[in-house]
C-alpha positions, -999 to +999 in steps of 0.1 A: -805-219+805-819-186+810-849-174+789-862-138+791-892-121+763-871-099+741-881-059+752-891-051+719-911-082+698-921-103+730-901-134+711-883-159+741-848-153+740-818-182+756-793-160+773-767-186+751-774-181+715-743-186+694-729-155+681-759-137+696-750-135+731-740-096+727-775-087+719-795-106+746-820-097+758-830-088+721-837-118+697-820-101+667-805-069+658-834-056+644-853-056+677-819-040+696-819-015+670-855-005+670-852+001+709-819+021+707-837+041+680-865+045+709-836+059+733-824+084+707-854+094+700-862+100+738-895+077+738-879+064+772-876+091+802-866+089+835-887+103+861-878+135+879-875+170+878-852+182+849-823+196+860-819+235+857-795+245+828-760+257+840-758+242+875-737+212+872-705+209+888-676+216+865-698+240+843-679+268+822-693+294+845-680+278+879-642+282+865-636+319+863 
């Protein structure tokens, strides 16, 4: 059995919880919800330079 610290609260969490095993690595809803809440409210970041508005492939611009 497989136990990891839940992301959020720090609470040991099985892997095989019944009718939990969506959820893992969170212990309850709560805890996935608070961190999803983190995501949205862009709390978490991924390193690098931003990229520069309007130069993605398959932009509006590109199609003319």
């Amino acid at each position: 059995m497989r136990v990891l610290a839940c992301p959020t609260c720090k609470t040991p969490v099985a892997r095989d919880r019944p009718g939990l095993e969506k959820l893992f690595p969170f212990c309850s809803e709560r805890c996935h919800l608070i961190d999803l809440g983190r995501w949205f409210g862009e709390e978490y970041r991924i390193a690098g330079e931003p990229a520069a508005i309007g130069t993605a492939r398959g932009s509006d611009d590109d199609a003319q």
